[in-house]
N, C-alpha and C positions, 0 to 999 in steps of 0.2 A: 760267526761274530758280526755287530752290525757295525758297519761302515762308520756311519755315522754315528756320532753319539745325541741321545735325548736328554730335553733341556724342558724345564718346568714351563708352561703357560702363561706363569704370572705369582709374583709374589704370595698374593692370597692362597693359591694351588698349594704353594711348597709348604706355606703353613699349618692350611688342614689338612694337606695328607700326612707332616708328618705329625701334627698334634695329633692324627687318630691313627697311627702305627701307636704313636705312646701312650695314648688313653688306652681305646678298646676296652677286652676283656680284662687286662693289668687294673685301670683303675676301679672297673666296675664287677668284675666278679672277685682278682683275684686279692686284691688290696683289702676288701671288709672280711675276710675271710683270717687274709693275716692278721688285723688288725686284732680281730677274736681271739684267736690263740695266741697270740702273744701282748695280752693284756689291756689293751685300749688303750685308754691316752697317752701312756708311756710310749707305747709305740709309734701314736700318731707323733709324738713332739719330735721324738728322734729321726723320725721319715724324715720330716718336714725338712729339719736342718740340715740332714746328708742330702737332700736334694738339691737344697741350694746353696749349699759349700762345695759339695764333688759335684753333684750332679750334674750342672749348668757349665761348669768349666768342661771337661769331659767331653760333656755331648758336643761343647764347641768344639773342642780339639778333632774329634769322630768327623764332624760337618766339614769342616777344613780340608784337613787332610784329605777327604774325596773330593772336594772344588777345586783343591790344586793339583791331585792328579787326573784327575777326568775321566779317573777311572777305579773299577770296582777295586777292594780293599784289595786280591791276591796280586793281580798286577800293578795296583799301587803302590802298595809296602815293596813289592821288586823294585820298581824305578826309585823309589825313593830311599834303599839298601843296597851297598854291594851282596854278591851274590853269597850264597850259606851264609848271611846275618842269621840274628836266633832274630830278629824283631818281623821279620816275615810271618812269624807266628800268627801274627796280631789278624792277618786276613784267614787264614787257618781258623782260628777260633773261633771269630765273630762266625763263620759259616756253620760250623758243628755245632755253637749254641743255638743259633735259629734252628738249624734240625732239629735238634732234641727239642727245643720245646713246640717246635710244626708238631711232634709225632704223638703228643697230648693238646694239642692246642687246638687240632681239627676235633677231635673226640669232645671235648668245650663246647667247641662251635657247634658241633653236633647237636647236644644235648638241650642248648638255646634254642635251633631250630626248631625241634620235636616240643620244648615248652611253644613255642608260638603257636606251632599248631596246635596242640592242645587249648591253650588260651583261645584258639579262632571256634576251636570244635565245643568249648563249653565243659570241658572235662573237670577244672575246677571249680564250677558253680554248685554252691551249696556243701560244699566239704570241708570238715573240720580239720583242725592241726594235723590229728593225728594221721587221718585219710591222706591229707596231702605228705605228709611225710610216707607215708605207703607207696605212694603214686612216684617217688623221687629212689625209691628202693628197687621199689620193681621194673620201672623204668632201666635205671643205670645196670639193672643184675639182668637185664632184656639185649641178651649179643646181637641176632639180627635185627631189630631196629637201633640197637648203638650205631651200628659197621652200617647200616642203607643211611642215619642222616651224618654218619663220617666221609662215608662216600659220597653224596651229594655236598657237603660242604667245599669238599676237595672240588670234586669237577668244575663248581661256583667259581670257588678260589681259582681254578686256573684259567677258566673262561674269563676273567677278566684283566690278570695279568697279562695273559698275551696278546691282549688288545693294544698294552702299550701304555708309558707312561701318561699322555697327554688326554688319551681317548678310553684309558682305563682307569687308572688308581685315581688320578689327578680330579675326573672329573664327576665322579660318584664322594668323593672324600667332600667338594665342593660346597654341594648342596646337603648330602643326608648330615654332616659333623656340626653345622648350627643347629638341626632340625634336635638334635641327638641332646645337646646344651639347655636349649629350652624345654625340654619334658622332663630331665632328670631336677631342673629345679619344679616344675610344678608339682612332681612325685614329693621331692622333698617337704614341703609344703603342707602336702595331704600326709606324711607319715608323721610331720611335727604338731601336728592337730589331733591324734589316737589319743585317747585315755590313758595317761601312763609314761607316752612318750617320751617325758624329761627328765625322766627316769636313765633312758636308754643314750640320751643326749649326756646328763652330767657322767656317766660312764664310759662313755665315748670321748667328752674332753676333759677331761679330770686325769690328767698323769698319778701313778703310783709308779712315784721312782726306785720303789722297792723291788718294782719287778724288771727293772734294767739290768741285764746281762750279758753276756757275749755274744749268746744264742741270738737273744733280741736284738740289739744290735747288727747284726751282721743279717739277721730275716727282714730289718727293716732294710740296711744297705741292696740286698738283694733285690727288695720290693723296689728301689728306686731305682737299679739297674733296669732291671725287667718292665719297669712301668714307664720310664723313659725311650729304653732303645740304645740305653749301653752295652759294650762286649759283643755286639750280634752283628755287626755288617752294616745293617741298615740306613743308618745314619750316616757311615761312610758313599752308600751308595744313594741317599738319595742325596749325599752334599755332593758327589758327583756331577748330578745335574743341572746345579748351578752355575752362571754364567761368572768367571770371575770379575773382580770391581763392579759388578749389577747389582751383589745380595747383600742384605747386612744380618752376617749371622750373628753377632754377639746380641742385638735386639732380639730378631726374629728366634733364636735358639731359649732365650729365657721366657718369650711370649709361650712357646711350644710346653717348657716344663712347668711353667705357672700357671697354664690352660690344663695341662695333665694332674698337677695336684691341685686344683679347685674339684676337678671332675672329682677326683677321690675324698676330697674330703664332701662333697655334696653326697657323695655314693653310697657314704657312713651317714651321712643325716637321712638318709631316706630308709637303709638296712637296721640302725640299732635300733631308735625310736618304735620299728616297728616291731621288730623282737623283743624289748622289753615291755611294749604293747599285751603283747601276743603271749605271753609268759614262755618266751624259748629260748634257747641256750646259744649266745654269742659264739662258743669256740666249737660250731659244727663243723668246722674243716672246709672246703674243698665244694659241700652241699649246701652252705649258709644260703646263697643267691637261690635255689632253685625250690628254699622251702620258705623262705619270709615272703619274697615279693608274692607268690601267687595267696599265701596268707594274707597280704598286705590288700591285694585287690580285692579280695570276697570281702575286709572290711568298708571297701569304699564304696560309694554311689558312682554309679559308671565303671565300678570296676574293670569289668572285663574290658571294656575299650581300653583304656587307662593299660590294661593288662597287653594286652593284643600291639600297645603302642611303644610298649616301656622292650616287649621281647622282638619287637621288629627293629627297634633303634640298637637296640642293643647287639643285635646279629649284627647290625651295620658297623657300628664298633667294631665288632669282632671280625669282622672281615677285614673292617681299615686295616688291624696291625697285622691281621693273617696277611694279609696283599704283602706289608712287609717283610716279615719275615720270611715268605714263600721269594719274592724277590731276592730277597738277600742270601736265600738258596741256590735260587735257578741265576743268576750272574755268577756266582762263583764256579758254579758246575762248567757254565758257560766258558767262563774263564779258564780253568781247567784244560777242560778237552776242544776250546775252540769253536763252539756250535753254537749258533743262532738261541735267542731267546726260545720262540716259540719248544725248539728241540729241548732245549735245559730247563725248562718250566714242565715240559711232559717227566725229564727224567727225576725231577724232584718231587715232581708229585706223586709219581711212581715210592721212590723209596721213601716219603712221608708218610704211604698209605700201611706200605712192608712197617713200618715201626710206629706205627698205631696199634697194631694187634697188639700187642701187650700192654699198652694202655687201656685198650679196650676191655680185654679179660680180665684186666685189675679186678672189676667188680662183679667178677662171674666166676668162671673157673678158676681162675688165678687168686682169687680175694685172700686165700689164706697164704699165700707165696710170697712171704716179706723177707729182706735184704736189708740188715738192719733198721729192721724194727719198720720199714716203710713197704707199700705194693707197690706194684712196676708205675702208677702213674704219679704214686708219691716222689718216688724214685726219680724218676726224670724232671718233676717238676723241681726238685731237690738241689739237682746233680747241675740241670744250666741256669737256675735261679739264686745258688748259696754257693756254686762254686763254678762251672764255665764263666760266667759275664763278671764275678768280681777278678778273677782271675785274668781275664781280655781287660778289663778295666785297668789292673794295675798295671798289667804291659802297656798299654796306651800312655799310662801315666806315667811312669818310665820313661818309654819310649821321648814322649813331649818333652820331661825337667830333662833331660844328660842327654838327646841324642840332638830330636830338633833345634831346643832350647829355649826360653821362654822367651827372646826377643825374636824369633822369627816365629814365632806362634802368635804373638802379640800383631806382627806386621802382617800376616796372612789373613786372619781373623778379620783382624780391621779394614780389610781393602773394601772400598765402598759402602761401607759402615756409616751413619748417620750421631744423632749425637752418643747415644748408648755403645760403648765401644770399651775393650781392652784397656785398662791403664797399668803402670809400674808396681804401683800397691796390691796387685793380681799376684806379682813373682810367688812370695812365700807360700802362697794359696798351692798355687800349682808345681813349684819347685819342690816342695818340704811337706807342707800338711796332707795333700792329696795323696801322695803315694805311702806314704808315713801309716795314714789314718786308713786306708783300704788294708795295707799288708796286715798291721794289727788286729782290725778287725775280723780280718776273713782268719788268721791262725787261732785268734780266743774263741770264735765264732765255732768253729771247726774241732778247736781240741774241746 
């Protein structure tokens, strides 16, 4: 365990690494994917507003809570409970949901890498829809190259965690997360300019509240857990490293989620536009990302650079929130058994890599192997996207309205807080609707 504990660089630091734990692959693969299957605008309106009714509060509660113990959520939530409390849970959870979703999350990562190279090698040029949806079959159903760029994601991923927060996550988030902002809008740009495109556009924001339901609902609740950095540790452990009365999280925490949902709704003007383009189908699942965009460059001038640029920033993403979530593994481990980073960052990438293999053979041997009606990477993206993090969410939220209470959540929150800050008209928000509105939605959601 380190002596010392680490503390952020600088304002700026704390905000792009955690707005690119929240982005990432959440807003850019796996947000236009849900948005497909579960209808388009309906699901965008509902995103939108569970992000900033729960969302925002939440994440600040998450942020706090680690600034004022100084430490990761398992030894947090102890000091801050007597001992067998059930609300210790809350560091428990947030740890096994970052598992579960690391052990499809590197498999992602993977898969983005292998597009880059392709993009660099020229594999795309000249190939039609249907080729490239060929190229995205055979690919994902291809085990040793799934498993060589899951295993190189991993090793990435750890080579830079255990450099440390200041000299690792802190200072790659830095520079590549603006880099990241300004190319998804020029993408956007060039896919609102395709023949067709507004097509893809009034579908994308055009609600059909006909298709709002419990299901929807609680897929979009999920998407804003997951695309945030709720239920999972993270946010606990990077509010940790904050200095107290130095930060002002109720600003900085709503810059974070409002930087995360511009990303995604930019993410959607660049994916539908191009698919209604393109004559293809919005609710491909899971593959939406890895068959429009390289569709999308073979229409453009300069493509392939455009191409080459869009899957390198996008690996960067995708590593932002992996560093996350790999962190908020390897602390807890740490925490657990007592051992240094570098040690609990081996052992989690370790058993990352052991519960990968079944995400991996999702789309190989395993494809026909479903568990209610989903395959193993349906499955886990299921299991801590619709129910681990709304579930650590409503303990949080709990925990916050009856144990903390909303006047010492409002005081902690606000310490060093600028003008944007906590006010009394927040109570009902956080007392009543927040937990009220998660429990319902995740049981209609569910039943």
């Amino acid at each position: 365990m380190e002596k010392t504990r680490e503390s952020w660089g600088s304002r700026f630091g704390f905000i792009m690494a955690t707005a690119g734990f929240a982005i990432g692959l959440g807003a850019i693969w796996r947000f236009p994917y849900m948005v497909g299957v579960n209808g388009g605008g309906a699901f965008l309106i509902v995103y939108i507003i569970l992000s900033a009714v729960i969302g925002i509060p939440l994440f600040i509660a998450e942020v706090t809570l680690g600034r004022k113990t100084q430490k990761g959520p398992i030894l947090g939530m102890r000091d801050l409970t007597k001992k067998g409390s059930p609300w210790r849970v809350i560091g428990w959870l947030g740890g096994i949901a970052s598992l579960m979703i690391m052990s499809y999350y590197v498999v992602i990562l993977g898969w983005m890498v292998a597009y880059l190279v392709k993009m660099i090698t020229g594999e795309f040029a000249g190939a039609s829809t249907v080729q490239i949806q060929a190229i995205y079959s055979s690919f994902t159903s291809n085990m040793p190259q799934v498993t060589f760029y899951t295993i190189l994601v991993t090793i990435l991923l750890g080579i830079i965690v255990t450099r440390g927060l200041k000299d690792g996550i802190e200072k790659y988030c830095k520079v590549l997360m603006p880099a990241l902002f300004v190319l998804l809008i020029v993408l956007a740009v060039k896919s609102l300019l395709l023949p067709g495109a507004m097509e893809g556009v009034k579908w994308y924001l055009t609600p059909d509240f006909s298709k709002i339901n419990g299901q929807v609902i609680l897929a979009a609740l999920g998407q804003a857990f997951f695309a945030i950095g709720i239920g999972v540790a993270t946010a606990f452990i990077y509010g940790s490293y904050l200095e107290r009365g130095k930060s002002s999280i109720p600003s900085d925490s709503s810059i974070i989620v409002l930087a995360n949902t511009m990303i995604a709704i930019v993410a959607g003007l660049i994916i539908f536009p191009a698919i209604f383009s393109l004559g293809l189908s919005p609710d491909s699942g899971p593959g939406l990302v890895f068959v429009t965009m390289p569709n999308l460059f073979a229409q453009m001038t300069g493509g392939r650079i455009f191409g080459i640029m869009f899957f390198f920033l996008v690996v960067i993403a995708g590593l932002t929130s992996g560093m996350g979530y790999l962190e908020a593994v390897a602390v807890c481990i740490s925490e657990i058994f007592n051992i240094d980073r570098k040690k609990s960052t081996l052992v989690a990438l370790g058993t990352i890599l052991l519960m990968s293999i079944l995400p991996i053979l999702s789309y190989g041997p395993l494809k026909d192997v479903l568990i209610g009606g989903r395959n193993f990477f349906d499955l886990a993206d299921f299991l801590s996207g619709n129910v681990l993090m709304p579930v650590g969410a409503l303990i949080i939220s709990l925990y916050t309205a009856f144990v903390w209470k909303f006047k010492n959540y409002k005081e902690e929150a606000n310490l060093g807080c600028g003008k944007f800050r906590i006010y009394n008209w927040w109570k009902p928000v956080v007392v009543f609707v927040i937990p009220v509105a998660v429990a319902v939605i995740m049981v209609t959601g569910l039943i």
